[in-house]
Structures are given as structure tokens and as C-alpha cells.
C-alpha positions as a printed Julia matrix, in Angstrom:
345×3 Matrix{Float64}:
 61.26  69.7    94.42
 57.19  70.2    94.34
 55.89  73.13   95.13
 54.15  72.03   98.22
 57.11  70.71   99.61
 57.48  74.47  100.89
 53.53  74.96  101.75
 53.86  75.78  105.41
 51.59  73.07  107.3
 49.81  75.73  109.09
 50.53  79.14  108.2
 52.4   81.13  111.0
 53.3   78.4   112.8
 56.74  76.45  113.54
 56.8   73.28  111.68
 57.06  71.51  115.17
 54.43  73.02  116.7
 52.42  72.25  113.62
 53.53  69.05  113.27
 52.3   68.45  117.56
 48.7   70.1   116.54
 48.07  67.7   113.65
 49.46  64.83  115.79
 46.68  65.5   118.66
 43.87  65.66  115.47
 41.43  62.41  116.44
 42.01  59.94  114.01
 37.77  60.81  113.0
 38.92  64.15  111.88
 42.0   62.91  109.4
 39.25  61.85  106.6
 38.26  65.79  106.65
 41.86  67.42  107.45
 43.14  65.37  104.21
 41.53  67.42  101.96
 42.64  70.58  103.59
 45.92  70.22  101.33
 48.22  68.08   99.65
 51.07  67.93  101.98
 48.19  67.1   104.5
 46.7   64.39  102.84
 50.77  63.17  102.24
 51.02  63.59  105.88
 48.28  61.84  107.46
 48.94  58.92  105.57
 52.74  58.61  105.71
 53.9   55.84  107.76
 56.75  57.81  109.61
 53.56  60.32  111.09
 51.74  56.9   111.83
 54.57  55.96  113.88
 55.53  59.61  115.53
 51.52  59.64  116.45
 52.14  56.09  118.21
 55.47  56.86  119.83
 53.78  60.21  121.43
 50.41  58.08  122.46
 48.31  59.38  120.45
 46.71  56.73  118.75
 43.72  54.82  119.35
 42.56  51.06  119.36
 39.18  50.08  117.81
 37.67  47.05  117.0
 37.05  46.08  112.93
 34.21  43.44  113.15
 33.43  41.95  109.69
 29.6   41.78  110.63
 26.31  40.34  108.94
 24.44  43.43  107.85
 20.97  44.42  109.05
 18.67  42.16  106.64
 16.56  43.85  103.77
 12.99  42.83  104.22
  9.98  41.7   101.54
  7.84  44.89  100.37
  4.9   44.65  102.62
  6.38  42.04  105.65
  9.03  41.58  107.78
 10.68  38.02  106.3
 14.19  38.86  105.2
 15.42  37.9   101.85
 18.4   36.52  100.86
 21.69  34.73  102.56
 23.28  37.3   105.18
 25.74  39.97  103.79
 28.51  41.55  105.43
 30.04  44.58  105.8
 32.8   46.09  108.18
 31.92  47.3   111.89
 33.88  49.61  114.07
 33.62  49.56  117.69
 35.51  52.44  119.74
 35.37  51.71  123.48
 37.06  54.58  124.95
 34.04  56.41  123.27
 31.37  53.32  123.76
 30.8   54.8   119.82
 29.8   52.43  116.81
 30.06  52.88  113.13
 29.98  51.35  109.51
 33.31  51.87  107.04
 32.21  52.12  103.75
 31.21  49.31  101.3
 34.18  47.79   98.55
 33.12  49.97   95.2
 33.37  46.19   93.87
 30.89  44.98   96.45
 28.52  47.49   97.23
 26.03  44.77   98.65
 28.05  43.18  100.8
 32.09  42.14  101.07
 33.04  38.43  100.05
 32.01  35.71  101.81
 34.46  34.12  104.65
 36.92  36.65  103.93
 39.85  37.75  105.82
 40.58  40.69  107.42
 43.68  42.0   109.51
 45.34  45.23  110.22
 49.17  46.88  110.3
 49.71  50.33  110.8
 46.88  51.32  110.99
 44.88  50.18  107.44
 42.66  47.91  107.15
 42.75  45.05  104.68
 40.64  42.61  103.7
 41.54  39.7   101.24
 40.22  36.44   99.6
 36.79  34.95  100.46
 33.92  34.02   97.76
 31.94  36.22   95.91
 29.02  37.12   97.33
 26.77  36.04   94.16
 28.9   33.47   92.64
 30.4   31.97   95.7
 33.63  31.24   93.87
 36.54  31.92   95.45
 38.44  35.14   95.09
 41.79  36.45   95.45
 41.4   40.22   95.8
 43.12  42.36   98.43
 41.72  45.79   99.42
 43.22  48.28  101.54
 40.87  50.76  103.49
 43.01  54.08  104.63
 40.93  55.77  107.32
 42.78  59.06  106.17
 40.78  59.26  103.12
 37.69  56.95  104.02
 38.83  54.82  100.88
 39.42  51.58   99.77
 41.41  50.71   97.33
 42.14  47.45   95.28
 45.62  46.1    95.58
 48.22  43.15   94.19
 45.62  39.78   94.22
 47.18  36.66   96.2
 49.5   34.6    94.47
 46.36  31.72   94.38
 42.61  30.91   95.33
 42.83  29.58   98.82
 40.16  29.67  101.3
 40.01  29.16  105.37
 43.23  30.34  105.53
 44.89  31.96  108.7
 46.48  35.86  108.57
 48.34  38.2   110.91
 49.95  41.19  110.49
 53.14  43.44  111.47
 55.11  46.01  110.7
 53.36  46.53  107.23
 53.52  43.06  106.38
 50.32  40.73  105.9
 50.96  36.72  106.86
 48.84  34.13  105.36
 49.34  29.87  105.81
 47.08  27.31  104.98
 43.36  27.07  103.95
 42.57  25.06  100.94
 42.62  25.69   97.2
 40.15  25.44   94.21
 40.2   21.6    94.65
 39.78  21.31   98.53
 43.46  20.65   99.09
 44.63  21.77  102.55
 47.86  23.56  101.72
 51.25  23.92  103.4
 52.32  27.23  101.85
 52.72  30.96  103.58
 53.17  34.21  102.44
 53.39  37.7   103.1
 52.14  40.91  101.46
 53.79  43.8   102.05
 51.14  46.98  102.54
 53.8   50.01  101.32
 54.87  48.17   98.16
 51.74  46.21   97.08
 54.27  42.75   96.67
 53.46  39.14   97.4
 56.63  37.08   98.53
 56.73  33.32   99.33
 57.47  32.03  102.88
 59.0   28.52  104.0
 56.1   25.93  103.49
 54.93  24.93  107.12
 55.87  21.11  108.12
 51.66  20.09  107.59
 49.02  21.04  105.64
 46.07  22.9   108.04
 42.65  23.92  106.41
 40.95  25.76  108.79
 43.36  26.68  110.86
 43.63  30.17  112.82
 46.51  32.74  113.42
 47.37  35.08  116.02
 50.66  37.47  116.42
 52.26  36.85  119.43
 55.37  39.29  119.34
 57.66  38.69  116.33
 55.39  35.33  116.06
 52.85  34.54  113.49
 51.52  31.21  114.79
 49.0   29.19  113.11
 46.9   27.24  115.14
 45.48  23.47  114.38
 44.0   22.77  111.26
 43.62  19.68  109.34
 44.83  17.81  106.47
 43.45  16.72  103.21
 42.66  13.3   104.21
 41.29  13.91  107.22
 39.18  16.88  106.74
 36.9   17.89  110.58
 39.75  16.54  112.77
 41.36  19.34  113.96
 45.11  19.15  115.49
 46.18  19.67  118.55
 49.28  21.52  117.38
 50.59  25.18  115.86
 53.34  26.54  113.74
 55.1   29.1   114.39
 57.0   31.82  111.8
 59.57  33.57  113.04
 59.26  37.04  111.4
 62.91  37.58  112.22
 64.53  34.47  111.45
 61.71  33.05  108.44
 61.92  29.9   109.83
 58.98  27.84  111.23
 58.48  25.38  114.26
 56.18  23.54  115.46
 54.09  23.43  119.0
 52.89  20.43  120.89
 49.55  20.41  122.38
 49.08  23.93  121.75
 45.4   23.95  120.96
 43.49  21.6   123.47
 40.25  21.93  121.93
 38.17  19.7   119.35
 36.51  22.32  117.75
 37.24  24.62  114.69
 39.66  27.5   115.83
 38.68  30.31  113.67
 38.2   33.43  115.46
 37.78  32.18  119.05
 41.45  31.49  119.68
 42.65  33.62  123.23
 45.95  33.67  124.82
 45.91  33.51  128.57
 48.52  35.27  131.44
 50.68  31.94  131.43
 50.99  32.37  127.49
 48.71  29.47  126.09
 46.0   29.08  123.7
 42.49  28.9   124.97
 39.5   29.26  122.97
 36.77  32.25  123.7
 34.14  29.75  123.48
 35.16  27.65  126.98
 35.32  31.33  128.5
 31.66  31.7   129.05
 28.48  29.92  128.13
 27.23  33.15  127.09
 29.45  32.78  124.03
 29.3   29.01  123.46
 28.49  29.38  120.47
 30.24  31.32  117.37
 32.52  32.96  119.83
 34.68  35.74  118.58
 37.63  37.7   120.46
 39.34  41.03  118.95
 42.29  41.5   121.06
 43.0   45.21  121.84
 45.81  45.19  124.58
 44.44  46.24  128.04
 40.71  45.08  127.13
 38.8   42.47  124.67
 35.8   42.71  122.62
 34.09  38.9   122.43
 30.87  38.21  121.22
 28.87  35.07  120.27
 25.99  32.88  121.63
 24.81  30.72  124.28
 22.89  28.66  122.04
 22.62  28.44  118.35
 19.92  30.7   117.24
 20.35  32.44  120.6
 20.93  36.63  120.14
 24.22  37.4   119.13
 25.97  38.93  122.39
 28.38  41.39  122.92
 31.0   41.78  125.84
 34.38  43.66  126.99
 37.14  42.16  129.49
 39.82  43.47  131.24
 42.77  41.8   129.91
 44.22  42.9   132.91
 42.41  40.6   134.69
 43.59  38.13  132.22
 41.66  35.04  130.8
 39.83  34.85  133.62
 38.52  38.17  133.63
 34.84  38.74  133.79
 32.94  39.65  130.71
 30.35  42.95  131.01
 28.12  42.65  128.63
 27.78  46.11  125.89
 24.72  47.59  124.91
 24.72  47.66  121.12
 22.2   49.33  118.49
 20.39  46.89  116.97
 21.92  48.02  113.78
 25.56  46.6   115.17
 23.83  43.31  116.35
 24.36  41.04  113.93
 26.69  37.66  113.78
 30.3   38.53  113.77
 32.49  36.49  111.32
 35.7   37.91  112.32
 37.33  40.94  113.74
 40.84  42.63  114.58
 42.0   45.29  115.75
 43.27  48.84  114.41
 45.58  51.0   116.07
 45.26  53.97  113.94
């Protein structure tokens, strides 16, 4: 046994009662109290504290906005240079606070195009996309631990695949569709599991779907629409749905009843259908974007394109039909928002 297995957690205390102290710490505070000691650092980001810190409510939901950063201008004038970059945005709204999580060490200047992002447990992770300068596609994973403030680079996917639709639970990662290297729309899922850094291959859906979205709905990973190979635009009116329990997928009729792209703007109203964020509101017509977070939502997008990128909250309790208040944001969090999830953490 290691010699701080027996390092009280605070000295003088009951374990218990130190164990209830550390529990109450706001999660801003764990990237500090890590470094207080080992078995602190080994605490905050164990999964079995994650979960004692959720069972006693005291975690917290923010929103993770992968966000075009604020543009570098000429020397001497005000044109920006260069295609956007993006970086990763967090929104608190019990606190109405904003802030930036640190750049990948592999992309200092901004993270890969189109990538992915999703959340379990409360890390981060961000996967595939195209390089920023290249704009070939890439098949990194990174993990950002809010413990530390750190990202680090884990197991790539299996393949190059781009587009492609992601949830997460219970540690796991879910990824379907997309397209490879050639512009195939693809058929094949599969999941990456956080704690062990392994890739393992799911039942191929019953249809390929490029471009399709997903969304957890309980013990569901459902992809929604997409299109095949051969006819690439046309999106489907149907999903798929994995069954996390069973590993077996089926398929949904008229689930999505919109002809536009799904990515990022797919809702789920109080009778349990899809709607899209962008039919919510002409306010966010365009580029629409929803982080579900439980009681409330964060949506923003556009009334028009080129129109100021806006940014609203609803009261899910008021389900889909809920008003949206619009947020004042610094103009430093105003940019276009790609994509976005939530982190319980």
C-alpha cells in the first residue's frame, strides 16, 4: 500500500466529515484543491466521488459551446484575417458567469474544424473534425478533466469519419454515421469507453446517414435523419435508435419532420418528439443551436444569415413551448456556435 493511502484528507478531521467538506468544494475550486495533495488530486477525479457529489446534489450543469473565437485583426485596421477558429465556451447560468477552457496543446490556434464534442461524467471530450490548417480529416480524441484544467490525448477512432452523430453515458462515448475519407455515408457505430481509453464496435445501423444528429434520450442513443451516399442533401425523415442495454438498434418512423440538416438544432418536446430549435423562434432561424441542461436550455442562432449571433435560456419546464429570454453576453462569448453539450460536473 502507498504511503498516501494513510495521508489523512484533512488533518484532524473524520474521514466523513472530510470527505462532506471536499464534496461541497465548487467544482471552480477542484483545479486548485488538486494540487493540494496526491490523494486529492486521486480524489477529485475518481469516478465513485463524481458520483457521491451527484447523489448528494452537489453538482452543477454548464453549458460547453464549441464557439468561433474572437477574430485576430490586420496590424493597423480592423479587417479580420483568416477562416474562423474555435475554441471551447462555458456558460454557467446559476452564476450568469462565462469562461474559455484552455486550448488542445496540439491546437493552440484553434480546435479542429466540425469536430465533435460530448460529455459523461463530468469530462469533456472532443473527437474527430479536420485540421484546422490542412483541413484533412482527423481521428483524435481528447479528454479535458476540469480537476486538473487539462487535456489530454486519448485512443484515436477506429477510422476518419466526418458529420457523424455522438452521445454519451455512463462513461461511454456513442458515435454512428458521418462519412469517410471517400464521402461514403456509413452505417457503422461505436463506443469509446472514457475510464479505459478502448474503442469497441456496435451493431451497424439498418441505413447509412451522413449528417445525421444524436441525442440521449434515457438508455437511448438515437440518431436522427441523415442521408445516404447516393442521395447526398435529402435528409430522412427517420431515426435509429441503440439500445444501450440491449445493443440492439431500431428504427423510427417520421421522427424528424423537418427538411433541413439536423445537426445541433434537434429538441425534444413534453409529448416526447423531435422538433428542431430552428422552427422555435425566428430569432434563431438560422444556425440554431440547443444545449439541453434539464430544467432550462441554452439556444442560440440567427434570424437571418449574417444577422448577430443570439443567445437565449428557456424553461424546460415550460416545455417546447417555453419562451426564450434573451442573455446578455460579452462580446468576447458572441461568436457562432458550432455545437454544444452539456457538463454535469
Amino acid at each position: 500500500m502507498k504511503q498516501q493511502d494513510f495521508t489523512e484528507l484533512i488533518p484532524g478531521l473524520p474521514e466523513e466529515i472530510a470527505l462532506d467538506c471536499l464534496t461541497r468544494l465548487h467544482y471552480t475550486t477542484h483545479g486548485v484543491s488538486s494540487r493540494v495533495s496526491h490523494r486529492w488530486r486521486e480524489l477529485l477525479q475518481s469516478r465513485d466521488f463524481y458520483y457521491h457529489r451527484k447523489l448528494t446534489g452537489h453538482t452543477r450543469r454548464v453549458a460547453c459551446l464549441i464557439q468561433s473565437l474572437p477574430a485576430q485583426a490586420e496590424s493597423g485596421g480592423s479587417k479580420s484575417v483568416g477562416q474562423p477558429s474555435y475554441g471551447v465556451s462555458v456558460y454557467d447560468p446559476a452564476s450568469g458567469t462565462w469562461d474559455r477552457v484552455e486550448p488542445v496543446p496540439k491546437y493552440p490556434d484553434g480546435l479542429p474544424l466540425f469536430c465533435q464534442v460530448a460529455s459523461t461524467e463530468g469530462k469533456l471530450v472532443v473527437m474527430g473534425g479536420w485540421d484546422p490548417a490542412s483541413w484533412d480529416p482527423v481521428r483524435e480524441v481528447f479528454v479535458y478533466e476540469f480537476a486538473t484544467r487539462k487535456w489530454t490525448q486519448r485512443r484515436d477512432m477506429p477510422a476518419k469519419r466526418s458529420f457523424f452523430a455522438v452521445g454519451a453515458s455512463g462513461g461511454r462515448v456513442y458515435v454512428a454515421g458521418g462519412h469517410d475519407d471517400s464521402k461514403n455515408a456509413l452505417r457503422s457505430a461505436w463506443a469509446y469507453d472514457v475510464y479505459k481509453d478502448e474503442w469497441s464496435e456496435l451493431n451497424r445501423m439498418s441505413e447509412e446517414r451522413d449528417e445525421c444528429e444524436g441525442i440521449m434520450i434515457g438508455s437511448e442513443f438515437v440518431v436522427v435523419s441523415g442521408y445516404d451516399t447516393d442521395s447526398q442533401g435529402r435528409f430522412k425523415s427517420s431515426a435509429e435508435s441503440y439500445n444501450i442495454d440491449t445493443g440492439e438498434w431500431s428504427r423510427v418512423e417520421d421522427a424528424w419532420r423537418v427538411s433541413q440538416c439536423p445537426r445541433s438544432c434537434v429538441a425534444v418536446d413534453k409529448s416526447g418528439d423531435l422538433t428542431c430549435w430552428a422552427e422555435s423562434d425566428s430569432a434563431v432561424r438560422v444556425g440554431a443551436c440547443g444545449v439541453d441542461m434539464g430544467d432550462q436550455t441554452i439556444v442560440t442562432g440567427s434570424a437571418y444569415q449574417g444577422a448577430p449571433q443570439g443567445f437565449f435560456q428557456m424553461d424546460r419546464k415550460g416545455g417546447q413551448n417555453g419562451k426564450l429570454v434573451r442573455l446578455e453576453v460579452p462580446d468576447q462569448f458572441s461568436g457562432f456556435v458550432q455545437s454544444g453539450c452539456c457538463v454535469e460536473m
